[in-house]
Every structure is written in structure tokens, then in C-alpha cells.
N, C-alpha and C positions, 0 to 999 in steps of 0.2 A: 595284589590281584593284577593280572595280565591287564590288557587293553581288547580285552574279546568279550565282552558283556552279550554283546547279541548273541556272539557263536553259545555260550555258556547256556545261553537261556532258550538257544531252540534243542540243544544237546538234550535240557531235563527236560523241559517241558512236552515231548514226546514219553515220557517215561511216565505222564499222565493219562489216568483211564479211568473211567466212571465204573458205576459199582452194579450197572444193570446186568452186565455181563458177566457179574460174583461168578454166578453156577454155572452157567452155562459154557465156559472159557477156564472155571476153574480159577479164579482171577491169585484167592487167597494161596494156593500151592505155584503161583508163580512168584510168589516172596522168596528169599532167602528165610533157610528154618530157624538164625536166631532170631531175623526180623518176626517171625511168628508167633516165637517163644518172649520176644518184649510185649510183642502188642496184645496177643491172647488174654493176658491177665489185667488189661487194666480196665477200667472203670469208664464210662463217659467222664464225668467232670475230669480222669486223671487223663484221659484224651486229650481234653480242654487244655490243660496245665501243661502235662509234656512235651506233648509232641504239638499240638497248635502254638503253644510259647504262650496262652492265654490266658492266664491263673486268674481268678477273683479276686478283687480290692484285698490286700492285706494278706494273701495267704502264701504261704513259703512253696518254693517247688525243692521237691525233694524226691528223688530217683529213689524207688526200691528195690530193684538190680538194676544190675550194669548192663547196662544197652550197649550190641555191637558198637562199634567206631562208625562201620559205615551209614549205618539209620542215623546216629548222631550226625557225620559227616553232611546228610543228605537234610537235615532240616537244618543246618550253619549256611548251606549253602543255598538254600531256598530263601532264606531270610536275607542273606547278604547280596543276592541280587537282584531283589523284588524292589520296584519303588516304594519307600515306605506311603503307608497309608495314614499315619496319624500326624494329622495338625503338631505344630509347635506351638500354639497358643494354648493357654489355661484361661479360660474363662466360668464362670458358674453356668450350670445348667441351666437353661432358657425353659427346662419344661418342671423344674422344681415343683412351683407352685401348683400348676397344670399341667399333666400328662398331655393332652391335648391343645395347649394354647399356650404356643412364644409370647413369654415375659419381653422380647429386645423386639417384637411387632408392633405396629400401631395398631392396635385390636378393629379396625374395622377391613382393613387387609388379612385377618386371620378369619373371616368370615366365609365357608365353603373351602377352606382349606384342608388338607391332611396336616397334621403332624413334622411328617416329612417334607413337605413340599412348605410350609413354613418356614422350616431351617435354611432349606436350601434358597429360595427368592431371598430373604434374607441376608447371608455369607455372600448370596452372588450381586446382589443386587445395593447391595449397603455402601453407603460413600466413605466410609474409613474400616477398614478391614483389616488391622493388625495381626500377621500373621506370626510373625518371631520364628518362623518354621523353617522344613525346607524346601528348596525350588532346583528343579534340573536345567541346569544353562551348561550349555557348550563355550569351552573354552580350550583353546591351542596350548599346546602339552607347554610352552612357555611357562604360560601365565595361574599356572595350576599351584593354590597356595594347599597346604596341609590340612585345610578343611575337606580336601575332594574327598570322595569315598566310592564310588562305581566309575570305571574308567573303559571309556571302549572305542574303537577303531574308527579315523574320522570320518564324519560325511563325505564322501568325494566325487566332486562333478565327474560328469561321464567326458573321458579322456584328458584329466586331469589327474595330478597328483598332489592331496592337501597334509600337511602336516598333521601328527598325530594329537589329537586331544583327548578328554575324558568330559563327562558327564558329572559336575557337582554339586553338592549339595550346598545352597547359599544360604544364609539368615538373612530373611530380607522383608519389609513390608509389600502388600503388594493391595491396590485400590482395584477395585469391580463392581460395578461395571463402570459407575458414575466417574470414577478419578482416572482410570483408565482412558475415558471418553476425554476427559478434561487434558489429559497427558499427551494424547494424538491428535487432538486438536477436532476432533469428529464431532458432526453437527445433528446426525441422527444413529439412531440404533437400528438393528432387526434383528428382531429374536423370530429366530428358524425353528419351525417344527413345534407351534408355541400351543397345542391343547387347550384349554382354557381360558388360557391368558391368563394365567398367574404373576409371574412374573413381568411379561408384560404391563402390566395392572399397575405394577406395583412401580415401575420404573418410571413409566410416566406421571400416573397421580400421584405417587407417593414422592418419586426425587424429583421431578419435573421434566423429563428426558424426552425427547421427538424420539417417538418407539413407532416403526413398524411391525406388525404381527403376521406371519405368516404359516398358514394350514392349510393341509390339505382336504381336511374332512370338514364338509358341511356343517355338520351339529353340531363339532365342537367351537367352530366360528362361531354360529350361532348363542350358542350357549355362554361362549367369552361376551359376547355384544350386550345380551339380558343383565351378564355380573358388573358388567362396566356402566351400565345404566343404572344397575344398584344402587352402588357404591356410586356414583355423582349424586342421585339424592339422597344419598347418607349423609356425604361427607356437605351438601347443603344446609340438609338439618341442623347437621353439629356446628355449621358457622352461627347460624342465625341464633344456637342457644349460647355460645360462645363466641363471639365475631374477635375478641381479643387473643385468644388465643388459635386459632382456625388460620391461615392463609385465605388472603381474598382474594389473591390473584387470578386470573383463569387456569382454568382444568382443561388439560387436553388430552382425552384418552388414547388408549391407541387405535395405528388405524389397521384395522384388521381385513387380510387379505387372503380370499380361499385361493390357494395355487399347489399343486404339487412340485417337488425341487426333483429334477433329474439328475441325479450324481452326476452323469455324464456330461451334459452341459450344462451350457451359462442358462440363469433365469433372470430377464430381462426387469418383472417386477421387481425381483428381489435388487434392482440396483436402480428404480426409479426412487426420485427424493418425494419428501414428503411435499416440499417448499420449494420454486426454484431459487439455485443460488443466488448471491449475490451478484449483482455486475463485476465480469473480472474476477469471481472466484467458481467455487468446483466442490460438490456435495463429498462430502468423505463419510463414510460408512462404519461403524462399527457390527461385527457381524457375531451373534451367541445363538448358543444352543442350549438350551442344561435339558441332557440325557435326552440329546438327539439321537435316533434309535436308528443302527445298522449304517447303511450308506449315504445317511442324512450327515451326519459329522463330516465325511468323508467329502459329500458334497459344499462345505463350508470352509473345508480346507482349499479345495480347489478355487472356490470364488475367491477364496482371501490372496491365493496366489497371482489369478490372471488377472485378476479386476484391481486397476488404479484407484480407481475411487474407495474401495475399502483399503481402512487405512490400521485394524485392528482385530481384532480377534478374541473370544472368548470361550470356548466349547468346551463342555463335557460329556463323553460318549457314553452309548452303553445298547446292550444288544448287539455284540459281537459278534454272535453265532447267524445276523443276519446281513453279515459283509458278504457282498459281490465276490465271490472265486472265478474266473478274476477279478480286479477292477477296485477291491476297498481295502484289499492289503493282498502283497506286501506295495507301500506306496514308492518309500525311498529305493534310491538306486542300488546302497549300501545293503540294505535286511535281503532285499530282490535277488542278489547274487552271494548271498551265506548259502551254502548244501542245506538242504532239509528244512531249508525256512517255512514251508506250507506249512500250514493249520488249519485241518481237519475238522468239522463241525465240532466233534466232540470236546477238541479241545474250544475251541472258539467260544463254546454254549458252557464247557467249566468255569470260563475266566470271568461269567457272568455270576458266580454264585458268591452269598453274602457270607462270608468268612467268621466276622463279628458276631453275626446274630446266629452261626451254626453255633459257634463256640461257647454262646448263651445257652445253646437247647443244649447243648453236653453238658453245663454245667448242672441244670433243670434236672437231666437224666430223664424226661419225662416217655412215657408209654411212646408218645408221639416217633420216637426216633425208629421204630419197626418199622415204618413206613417202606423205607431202603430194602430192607431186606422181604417184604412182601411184594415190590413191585420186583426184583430182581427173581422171587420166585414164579410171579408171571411171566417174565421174560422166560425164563427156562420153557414153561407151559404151552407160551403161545409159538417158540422156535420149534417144540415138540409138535405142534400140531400143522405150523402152515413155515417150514424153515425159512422160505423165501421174503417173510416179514421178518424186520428186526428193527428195535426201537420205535415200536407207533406210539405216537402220544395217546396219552391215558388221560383223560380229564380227571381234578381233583374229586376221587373218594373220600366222602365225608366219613368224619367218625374210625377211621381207619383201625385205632388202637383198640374200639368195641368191637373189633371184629373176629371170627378165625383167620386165619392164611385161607383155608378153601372158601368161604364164603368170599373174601378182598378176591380170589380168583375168577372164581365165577361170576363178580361183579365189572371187573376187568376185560376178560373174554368178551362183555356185551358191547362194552364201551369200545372195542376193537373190532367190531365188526365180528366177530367169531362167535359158536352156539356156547351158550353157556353152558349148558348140558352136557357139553363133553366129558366122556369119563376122566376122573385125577383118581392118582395115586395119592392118597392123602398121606400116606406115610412117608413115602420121600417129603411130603409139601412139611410136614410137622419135623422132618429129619433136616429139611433148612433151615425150620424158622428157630433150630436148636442152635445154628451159627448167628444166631440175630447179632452178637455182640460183635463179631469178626466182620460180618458187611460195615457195623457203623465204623469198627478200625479200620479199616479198608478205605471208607468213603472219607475218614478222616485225614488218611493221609494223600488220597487226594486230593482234598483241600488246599491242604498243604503245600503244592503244586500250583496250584490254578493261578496264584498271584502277577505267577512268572509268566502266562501267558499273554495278561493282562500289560504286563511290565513291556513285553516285547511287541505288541500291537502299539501301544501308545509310546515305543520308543523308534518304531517306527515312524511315526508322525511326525514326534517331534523332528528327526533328520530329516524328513521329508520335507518342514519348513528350514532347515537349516543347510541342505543344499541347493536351495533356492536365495540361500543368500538373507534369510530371515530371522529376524530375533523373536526366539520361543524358548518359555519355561513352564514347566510342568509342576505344580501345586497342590495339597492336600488341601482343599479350601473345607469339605467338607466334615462333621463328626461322622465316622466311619459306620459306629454302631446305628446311625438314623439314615444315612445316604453310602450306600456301599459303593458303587459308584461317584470317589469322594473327588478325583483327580479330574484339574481342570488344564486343558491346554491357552495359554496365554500367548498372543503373537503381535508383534505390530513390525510395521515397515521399517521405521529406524528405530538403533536403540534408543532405548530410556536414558542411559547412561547412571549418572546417580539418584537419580528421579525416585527409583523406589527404596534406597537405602534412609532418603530424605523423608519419608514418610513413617517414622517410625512414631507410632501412637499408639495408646489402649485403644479397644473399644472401648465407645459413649455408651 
């Protein structure tokens, strides 16, 4: 493989297109007719299998005709430039017992919790986090051993010329947030964009960490401040019935601060210490995010750039399709000056969608999957009737598989502002919903795509801390199937060196 992974990846990823436009655009006669002729005939779950790469535990993939070279060619090479998304650890499932409640939590931390949001404070927040996986680190075409596997054209200062390197994949452990903090030597946290204070919560009461909270929204302050007060007399209760086993020490919750962050500037709180320093020394900052949404990541990147005092970095994005045009990508100088690099909402708001858990409903095959092809039939309806609307949001129609096509229309039209009463041609409406299977092939194989979008927004980032002279790797910390948004950016001022090769351990 060349040294053009960006170029590679803005080339397909234009070649992605959502499925609202099925009818209306004609979407599925824009295929090649063998591509039509493979995907016509298959099945959701065989969707799942083939062309997703996503087969069920145990079950064989097995082609029953020969699919063009080129559909073939086109899902080898979506897979081979995507960052993969699956962890390199095996561990046993944490929800075994409980569908809803981490086996690897201290059960009074799983209390108001999701599921998801479990896993994730968890993998992020856990003091030994063996990953055995892999991690994106830049390295000079030298020092590039046979393990690399995506290789692409180096970061390079503006008016400068750097030597060519690649992007590889490393077996390495890697500690979050706790070990990270211990590794850069950082005396307090901020977790940006923090909702609830989940994580927060848990990083302070639970590992002992000086955790700053920062939000912008009132309630959710609020409502963080109520669970933190909880959870101190909880976790009192359980001393006094247990004092042997309980920590006596103090509890310091976190301190929670309503501020909104300006991607654009600096925010002066977010870089005040909890404590001041020591005499002769200087507050050093650890800064995270998990699924700081749009230009909030974006803004985290930049503090960790300008500001001396942060000395590390943790984030994981998500809500793509709500970056700055300009302003939240492209950030590197490098993506910035490829032809065609822009990304268009569409694609932007694809690269947010859950892969994994589509791949489950194709297997399911459940009613549920007409969804796509009734909201694309309103698309047609609603471009029929006012053409200067296209793509309004639709709030979720309950019940959607109970429905007709003309009832989900007319229920559609209200929700858009438009009369429902409008006359339909119900027989074109039922002559769509006879392609139901070919919108889900369609929408599946843009799926199939979206990765790559995802690949090139956060491979962006990554250069953008690495022309700045920064050490950054990119991580599957998360189970893909519970946090789609699994990929974590890691950053700190100087390297680690062998720091994280040194930490090789199971999870306790």
C-alpha cells in the first residue's frame, strides 16, 4: 500500500451516500448492474455476513455466486483503510450476569447509570487497562518494523520538508486515565463536556483523582451535584457497616463548574487549579472528554496545544456532523491541502452511525429494518410537494413496522410542517415499499463506507497533534457493540518512551 491513506480515504469516502435519496435520485440505478445482481438476492443477516464482514459466532461465510471483482475490491479496501475498531483484549463479558449492571464496577457507581456509560467510565477511567491491541503512532519511514500496516504521507510543518513515515499499528498496554496521569506527572484532571458527572464521579471517589467538572448546562450541573451527594452518603453508610473494608480516607468529590468552552478560545477556568501549587512548582493539567460532542473535542485539542500547563490528553469524539465548516476540521495542515478533503454533513452525520449494532438488526432481519425505506418514501413525497425542503428531520415515529407506508406518510408530513391531507398516490407509495429489501442493501453498503470517514476526521487530529511536534495514539479502548464511538485520542507532551510497553498486565 502506497503512503496516501488520506488521499485513499477522501477518494471513497465521497463515494458515500445515505439512503433518503433511494427514490428520489434513483440512488439504486446508480450502481453498476452486477452490483445489483449480487445484492438484490441477499437476505439481511446475508448482508450482515458478506458484505458487512459481520457473520455470527460460529457461522461460516460462504458466497453463493460470484460477486463482481470490483464490490469485492470495494469492501477489501474499506476494511483495509478504516482504523480497526476492535479492542485487542479478551476479556469475559462484564454484563453476563447482568444485562444491565458491570460485573468489573463497584456496584454503588453503577447506580443511575446506563449500561453503556458503565462500560465506558470504566475502560476510561480504570487504573490498569490492558489492552494487548492496537494503537496509531507515527513513526519515520526508518524506524518502521513489519508490524506496520496503513501507511501515509508525513505530517509536515508549513515550509518545511519531513521525512516520509506511516501510521502503525503497535501491541502496547496503555493506562487511563489514572496511570496516564501518574506517567505525566499531572496533579489534577478536567473532564470537559461532563453531563452528569459520571465519569467524573467515579475518578475522584472511586480512584482518588483532583477532578475538575466542567458543563455547560445548568441541570445537568445540577443534577451531577444531587448524585455526588448521594453517593458520599452511601459510600458512608457502607464504611460504618464495614469500616475494614471501606477506605477511611477523605472523599473529595469533584468540583463542578457551569462554563461553556469556545472552541475558538482559551477558557481561563478550564486552566484554573483546584489547589494552588506548590512553592516553585506549576499545576499541570490532564484534559478528557468521553464523547465530547462536535467542536467540544476539537476545543480540547487546542487547549492541549497552546496551554503549558496541560500536560496530557484523553478524548473521545463523537457528533461529527456537528464540526465548525470551517473551523473543526480539516485541522492538520496535511488533510487541509489533499483536493476534495471537505466533508459534507452527510458524510460527516454517516460516520456517526453504529456499524455493530446495524449489523445485529440484519442479523435479527426484524420488521424494524422498513424504517429506511419508508422514510426515503417520504422524502420523495415531501420533495413532490415543497422541492425546496430536503432532508428535515423527522422525529422518531413510534411503532413504525405497525404501520402502512401511507399512514408513516401522512404521519411524517405533520411532523414536517406540511398538511397531512395532501393527496398520495398510494400506489407508487406500495410500488416503493416493494424495493424495501434494496434500500436496506443500499443503506448497508453505505455503512460499509462510513468507517472511512470516521478513519479520516480522527486521522486528521491525530497529524494535527503530530505537526505540532506531539506524541499521539489512537486506541480501541472501547467494546464496539456497547460504545460505537470506541476510539480514543491519547496525547501527552513528551514521549512515554517504554512506559507503556512496561505496563503489560491483565485486567484485575
Amino acid at each position: 500500500m502506497s503512503a496516501q491513506l488520506g488521499r485513499n480515504l477522501v477518494c471513497l469516502a465521497h463515494c458515500y451516500s445515505l439512503f433518503l435519496e433511494f427514490f428520489t435520485d434513483n440512488l439504486w440505478g446508480t450502481l453498476p448492474g452486477s452490483w445489483q445482481e449480487a445484492l438484490d438476492r441477499l437476505s439481511p443477516p446475508q448482508l450482515a455476513t458478506l458484505l458487512l464482514g459481520m457473520p455470527a459466532e460460529g457461522e461460516a461465510v460462504r458466497y453463493r455466486s460470484v460477486w463482481p471483482l470490483t464490490l469485492l475490491a470495494l469492501k477489501a479496501t474499506a476494511c483495509a483503510l478504516a482504523f480497526t475498531r476492535t479492542p485487542g483484549f479478551q476479556t469475559p463479558s462484564e454484563f453476563l450476569e447482568n444485562p444491565s449492571q458491570s460485573s468489573r464496577l463497584p456496584p454503588l457507581f453503577r447506580k443511575h447509570v446506563r449500561p453503556k456509560k458503565q462500560h465506558e467510565i470504566r475502560r476510561l477511567g480504570e487504573v490498569r487497562t490492558h489492552l494487548g491491541g492496537r494503537g496509531w503512532v507515527w513513526e519515520p519511514i526508518e524506524a518502521v518494523s513489519p508490524r506496520g500496516t496503513c501507511s501515509v504521507p508525513p505530517p509536515s510543518h508549513a515550509g518545511s520538508k519531513a521525512p516520509l513515515g506511516r501510521i502503525t499499528a503497535n501491541r502496547v498496554s496503555v493506562p487511563l486515565v489514572k496511570k496516564l496521569r501518574d506517567l505525566t506527572g499531572c496533579t489534577q484532571v478536567v473532564d470537559v463536556g461532563s453531563g452528569q458527572g459520571h465519569l467524573s464521579r467515579f475518578m475522584s471517589l472511586g480512584l482518588g483523582l483532583s477532578v475538575k467538572s466542567i458543563e455547560g448546562d445548568q441541570r445537568l450541573v445540577e443534577r451531577a451535584q444531587r448524585l455526588d451527594q448521594e453517593l458520599l452518603q452511601a459510600l458512608e453508610k457502607q464504611q460504618r457497616r464495614a469500616p475494614q473494608v471501606v477506605h477511611a480516607g477523605p472523599r473529595h468529590p469533584p468540583r463542578h463548574v457551569v462554563k461553556w468552552v469556545d472552541p475558538t478560545a482559551l477558557c481561563e477556568e478550564l486552566l484554573l487549579p483546584l489547589e494552588p501549587p506548590p512553592p516553585g512548582g506549576a499545576a499541570r493539567l490532564l484534559l478528557t472528554g468521553l464523547h465530547a460532542c462536535g467542536d467540544l473535542s476539537v476545543a480540547l485539542l487546542r487547549h492541549f496545544c497552546r496551554c503549558p500547563e496541560v500536560a496530557a490528553l484523553a478524548s473521545v469524539g463523537c457528533c461529527y456532523m456537528k464540526l465548525s465548516d470551517p473551523g473543526g476540521y480539516p485541522l492538520s495542515h496535511w488533510v487541509a491541502g489533499l483536493p476534495g478533503c471537505e466533508l459534507p454533513y452527510r458524510l460527516r452525520e454517516g460516520a456517526c452511525h453504529a456499524l455493530e449494532e446495524y449489523a445485529e438488526r440484519l442479523r435479527k432481519a426484524g420488521p424494524g429494518l422498513r424504517t429506511h425505506c419508508y422514510r426515503a418514501a417520504l422524502e420523495a413525497v415531501i420533495r413532490g410537494a415543497q422541492p425546496k425542503l430536503r432532508r428535515p428531520g423527522v422525529q422518531g415515529i413510534p411503532r413504525v413496522h405497525e404501520l402502512k407506508i401511507e399512514e408513516y406518510v401522512q404521519r411524517g408530513l405533520r411532523r414536517v410542517g406540511l398538511d397531512p391531507q395532501l393527496p398520495l398516490n398510494v400506489a407508487a407509495l406500495q410500488a416503493h415499499q416493494a424495493q424495501e429489501h434494496r434500500v436496506v442493501a443500499f443503506f448497508s453498503l453505505a455503512l460499509l463506507l462510513a468507517p472511512l470517514v470516521e478513519t479520516l476526521i480522527l486521522l486528521d487530529r491525530l497529524l494535527y497533534l503530530q505537526e505540532q511536534g506531539f506524541h499521539a495514539e489512537l486506541l480501541p479502548l472501547f467494546s464496539p457493540e456497547l460504545s460505537p464511538r470506541n476510539l480514543v485520542l491519547v496525547a501527552t507532551k513528551t514521549p512515554l518512551g517504554q512506559a507503556f510497553s512496561a505496563l503489560e498486565t491483565e485486567d484485575s
